[in-house]
MDTraj code that builds the backbone (N, CA, C; nanometers):
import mdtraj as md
import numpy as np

residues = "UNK UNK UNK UNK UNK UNK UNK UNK UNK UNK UNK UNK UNK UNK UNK UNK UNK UNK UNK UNK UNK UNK UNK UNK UNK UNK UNK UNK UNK UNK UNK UNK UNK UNK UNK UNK UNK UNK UNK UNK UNK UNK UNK UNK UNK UNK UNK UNK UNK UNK UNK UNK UNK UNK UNK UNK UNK UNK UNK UNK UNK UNK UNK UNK UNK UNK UNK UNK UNK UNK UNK UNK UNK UNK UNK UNK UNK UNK UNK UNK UNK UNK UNK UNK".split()
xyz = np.array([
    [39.7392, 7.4040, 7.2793],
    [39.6562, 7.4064, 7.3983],
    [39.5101, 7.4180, 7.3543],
    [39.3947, 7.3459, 7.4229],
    [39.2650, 7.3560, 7.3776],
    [39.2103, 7.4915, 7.4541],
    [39.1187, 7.5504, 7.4405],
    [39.0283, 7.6554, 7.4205],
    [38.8811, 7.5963, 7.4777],
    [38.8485, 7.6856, 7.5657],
    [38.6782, 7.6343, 7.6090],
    [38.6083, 7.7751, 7.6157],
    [38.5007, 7.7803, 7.5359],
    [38.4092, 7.8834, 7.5635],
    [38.3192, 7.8794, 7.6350],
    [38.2769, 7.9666, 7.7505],
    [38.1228, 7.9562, 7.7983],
    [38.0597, 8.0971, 7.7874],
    [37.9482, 8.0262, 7.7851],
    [37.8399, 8.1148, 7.7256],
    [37.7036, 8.1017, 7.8428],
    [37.6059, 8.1679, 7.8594],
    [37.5153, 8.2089, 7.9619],
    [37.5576, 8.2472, 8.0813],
    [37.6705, 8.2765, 8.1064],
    [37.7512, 8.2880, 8.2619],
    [37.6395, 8.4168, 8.2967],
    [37.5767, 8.3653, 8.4358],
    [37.5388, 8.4508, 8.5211],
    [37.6018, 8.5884, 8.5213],
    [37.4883, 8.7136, 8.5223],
    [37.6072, 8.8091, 8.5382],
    [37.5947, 8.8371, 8.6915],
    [37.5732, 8.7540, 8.7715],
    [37.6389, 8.7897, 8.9531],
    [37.7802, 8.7353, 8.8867],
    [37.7587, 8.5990, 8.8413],
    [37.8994, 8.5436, 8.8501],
    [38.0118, 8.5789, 8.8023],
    [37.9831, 8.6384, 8.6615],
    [38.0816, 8.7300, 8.6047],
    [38.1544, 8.8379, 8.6590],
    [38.0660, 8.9121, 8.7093],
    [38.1129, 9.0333, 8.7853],
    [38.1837, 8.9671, 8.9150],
    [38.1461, 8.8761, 8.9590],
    [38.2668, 8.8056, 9.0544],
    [38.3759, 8.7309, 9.0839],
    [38.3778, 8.6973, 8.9185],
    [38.4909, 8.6406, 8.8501],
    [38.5750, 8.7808, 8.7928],
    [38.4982, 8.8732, 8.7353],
    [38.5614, 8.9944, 8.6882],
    [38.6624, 9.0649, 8.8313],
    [38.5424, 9.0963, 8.9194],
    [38.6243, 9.1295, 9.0654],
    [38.7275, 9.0495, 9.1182],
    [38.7592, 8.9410, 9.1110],
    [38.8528, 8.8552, 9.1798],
    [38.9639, 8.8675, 9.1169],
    [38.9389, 8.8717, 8.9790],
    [39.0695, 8.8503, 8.8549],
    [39.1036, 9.0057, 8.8919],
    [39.0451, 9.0841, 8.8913],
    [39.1224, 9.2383, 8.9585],
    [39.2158, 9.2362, 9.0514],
    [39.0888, 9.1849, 9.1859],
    [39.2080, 9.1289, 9.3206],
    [39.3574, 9.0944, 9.2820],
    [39.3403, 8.9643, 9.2014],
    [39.4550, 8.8871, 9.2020],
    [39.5588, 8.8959, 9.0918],
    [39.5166, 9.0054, 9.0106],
    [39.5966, 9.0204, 8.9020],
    [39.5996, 8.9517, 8.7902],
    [39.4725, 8.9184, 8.7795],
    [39.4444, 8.8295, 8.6738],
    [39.3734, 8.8752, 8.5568],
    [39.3672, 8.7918, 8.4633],
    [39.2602, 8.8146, 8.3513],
    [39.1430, 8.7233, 8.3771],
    [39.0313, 8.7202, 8.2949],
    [38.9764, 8.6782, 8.3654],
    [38.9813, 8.5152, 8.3122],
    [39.0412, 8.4767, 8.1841],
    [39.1082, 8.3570, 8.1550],
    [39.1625, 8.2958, 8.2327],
    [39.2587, 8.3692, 8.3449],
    [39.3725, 8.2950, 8.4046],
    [39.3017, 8.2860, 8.5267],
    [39.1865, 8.3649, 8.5465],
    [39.1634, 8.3787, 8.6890],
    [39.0441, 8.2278, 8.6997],
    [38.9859, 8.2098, 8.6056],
    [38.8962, 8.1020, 8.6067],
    [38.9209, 7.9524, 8.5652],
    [39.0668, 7.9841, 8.5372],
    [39.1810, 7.8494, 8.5190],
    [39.2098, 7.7928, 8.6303],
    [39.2517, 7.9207, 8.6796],
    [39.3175, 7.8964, 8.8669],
    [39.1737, 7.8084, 8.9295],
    [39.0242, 7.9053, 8.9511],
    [38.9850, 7.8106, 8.9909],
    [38.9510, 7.7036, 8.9872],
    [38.9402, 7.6650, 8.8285],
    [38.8778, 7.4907, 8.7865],
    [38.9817, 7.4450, 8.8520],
    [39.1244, 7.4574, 8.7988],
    [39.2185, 7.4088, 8.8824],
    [39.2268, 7.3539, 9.0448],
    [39.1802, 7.4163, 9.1158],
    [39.1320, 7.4747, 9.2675],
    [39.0221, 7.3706, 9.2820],
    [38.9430, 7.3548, 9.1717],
    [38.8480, 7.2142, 9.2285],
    [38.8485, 7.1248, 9.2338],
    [38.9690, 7.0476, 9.1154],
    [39.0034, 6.9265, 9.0819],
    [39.1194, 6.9000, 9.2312],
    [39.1548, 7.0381, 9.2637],
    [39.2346, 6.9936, 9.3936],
    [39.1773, 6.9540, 9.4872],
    [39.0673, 7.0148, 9.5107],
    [38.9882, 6.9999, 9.6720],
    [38.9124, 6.8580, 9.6128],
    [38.8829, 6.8145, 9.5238],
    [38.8221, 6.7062, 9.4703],
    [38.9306, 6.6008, 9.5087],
    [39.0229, 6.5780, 9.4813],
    [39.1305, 6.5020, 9.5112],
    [39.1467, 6.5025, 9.6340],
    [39.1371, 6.5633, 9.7364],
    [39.2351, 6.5769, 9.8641],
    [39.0769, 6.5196, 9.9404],
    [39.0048, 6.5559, 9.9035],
    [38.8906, 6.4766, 9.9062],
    [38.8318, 6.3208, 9.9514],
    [38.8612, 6.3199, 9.8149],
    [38.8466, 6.1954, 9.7773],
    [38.9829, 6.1240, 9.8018],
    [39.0538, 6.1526, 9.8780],
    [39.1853, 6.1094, 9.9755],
    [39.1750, 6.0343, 10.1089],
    [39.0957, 6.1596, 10.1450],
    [39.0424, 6.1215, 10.2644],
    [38.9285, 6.0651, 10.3041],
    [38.8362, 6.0197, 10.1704],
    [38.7408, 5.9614, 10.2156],
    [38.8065, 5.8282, 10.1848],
    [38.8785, 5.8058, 10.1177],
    [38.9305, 5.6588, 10.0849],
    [38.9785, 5.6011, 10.1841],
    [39.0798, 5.6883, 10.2437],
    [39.1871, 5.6447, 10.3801],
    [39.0573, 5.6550, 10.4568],
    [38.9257, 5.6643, 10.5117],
    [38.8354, 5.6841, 10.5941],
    [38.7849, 5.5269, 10.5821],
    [38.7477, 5.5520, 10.4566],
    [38.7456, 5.3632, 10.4563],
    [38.8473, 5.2443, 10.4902],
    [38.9865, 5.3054, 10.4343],
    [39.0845, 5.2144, 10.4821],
    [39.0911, 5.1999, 10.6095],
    [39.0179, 5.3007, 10.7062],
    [39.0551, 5.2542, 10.8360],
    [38.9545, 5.2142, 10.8989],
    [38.8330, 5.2196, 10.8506],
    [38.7220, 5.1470, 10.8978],
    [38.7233, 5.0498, 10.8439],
    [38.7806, 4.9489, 10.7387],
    [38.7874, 4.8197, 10.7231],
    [38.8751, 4.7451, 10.8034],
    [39.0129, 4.8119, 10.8233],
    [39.1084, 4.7905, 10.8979],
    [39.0516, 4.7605, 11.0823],
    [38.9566, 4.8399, 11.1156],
    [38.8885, 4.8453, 11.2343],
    [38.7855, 4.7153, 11.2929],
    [38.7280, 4.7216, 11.1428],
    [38.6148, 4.6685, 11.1619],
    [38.6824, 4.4671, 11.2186],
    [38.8347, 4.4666, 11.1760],
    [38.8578, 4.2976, 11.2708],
    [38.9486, 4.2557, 11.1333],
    [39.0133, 4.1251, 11.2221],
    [39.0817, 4.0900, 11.1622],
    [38.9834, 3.9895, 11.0022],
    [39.0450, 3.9916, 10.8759],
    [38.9495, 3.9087, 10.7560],
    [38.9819, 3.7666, 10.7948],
    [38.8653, 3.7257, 10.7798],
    [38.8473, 3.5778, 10.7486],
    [38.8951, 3.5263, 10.5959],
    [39.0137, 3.4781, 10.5634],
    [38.9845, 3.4202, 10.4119],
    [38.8696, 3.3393, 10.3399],
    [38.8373, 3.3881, 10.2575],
    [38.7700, 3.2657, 10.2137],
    [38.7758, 3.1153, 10.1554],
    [38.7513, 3.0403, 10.1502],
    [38.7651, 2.8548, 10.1313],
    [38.7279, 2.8729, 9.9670],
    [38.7638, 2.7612, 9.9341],
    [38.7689, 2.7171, 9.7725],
    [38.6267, 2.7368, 9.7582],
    [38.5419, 2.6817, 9.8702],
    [38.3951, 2.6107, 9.8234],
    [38.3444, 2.7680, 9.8458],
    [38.3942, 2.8748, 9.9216],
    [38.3162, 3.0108, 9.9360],
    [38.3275, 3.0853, 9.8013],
    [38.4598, 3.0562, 9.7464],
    [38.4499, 3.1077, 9.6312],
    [38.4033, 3.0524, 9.5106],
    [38.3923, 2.9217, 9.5087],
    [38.3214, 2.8434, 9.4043],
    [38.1670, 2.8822, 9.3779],
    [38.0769, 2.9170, 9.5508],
    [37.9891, 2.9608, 9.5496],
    [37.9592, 3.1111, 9.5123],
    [38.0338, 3.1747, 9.5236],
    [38.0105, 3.3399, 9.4958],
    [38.0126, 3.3060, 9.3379],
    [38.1056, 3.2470, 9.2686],
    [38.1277, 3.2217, 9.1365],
    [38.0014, 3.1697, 9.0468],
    [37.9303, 3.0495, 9.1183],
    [37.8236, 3.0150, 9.0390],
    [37.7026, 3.0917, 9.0588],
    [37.7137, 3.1635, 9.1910],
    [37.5829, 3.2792, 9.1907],
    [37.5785, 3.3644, 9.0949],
    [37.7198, 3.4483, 9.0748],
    [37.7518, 3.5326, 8.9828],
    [37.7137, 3.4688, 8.8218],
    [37.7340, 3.4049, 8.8048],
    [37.7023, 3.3134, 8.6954],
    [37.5849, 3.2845, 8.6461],
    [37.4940, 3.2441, 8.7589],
    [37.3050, 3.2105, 8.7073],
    [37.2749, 3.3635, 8.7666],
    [37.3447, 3.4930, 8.7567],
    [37.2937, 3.6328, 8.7895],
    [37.2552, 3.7181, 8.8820],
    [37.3238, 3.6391, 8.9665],
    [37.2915, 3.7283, 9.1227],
    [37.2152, 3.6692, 9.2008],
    [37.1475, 3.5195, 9.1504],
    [37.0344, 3.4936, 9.2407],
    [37.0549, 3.3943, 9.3542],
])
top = md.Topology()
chain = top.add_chain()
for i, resn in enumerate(residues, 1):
    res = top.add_residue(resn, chain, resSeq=i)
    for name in ("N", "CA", "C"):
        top.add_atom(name, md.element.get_by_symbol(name[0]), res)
traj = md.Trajectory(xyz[None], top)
């Protein structure tokens, strides 16, 4: 298992990482595991719902038009001489 040290930790923050890991029966290793843990969750559930937010505002926004050979031939050679 890898190992991370930090170093300059605020001491508000410490002492509130120290207090919590008390609360919860923690050390303060396990207690600051739990929360990185805890962010990558709310980060995810997140970024869940902003996705499905888009899926349904594209979905909203009408039925797609496909595009034609010649629409994509054109996006292709724009892309090509660089965007212009």
């Amino acid at each position: 298992m890898a190992s991370l040290t930090l170093k300059d930790i605020p001491m508000e923050l410490h002492a509130q990482l120290k207090n919590e890991a008390a609360a919860n029966f923690r050390s303060l290793t396990q207690e600051a595991m739990s929360r990185l843990e805890r962010t990558f969750q709310i980060d995810a559930a997140l970024t869940t719902k902003r996705d499905q937010k888009w899926i349904d505002e594209a979905i909203a926004s009408g039925p797609e038009t496909p595009l034609t050979k010649k629409d994509m031939e054109a996006i292709r050679d724009r892309v090509l001489r660089g965007g212009r």
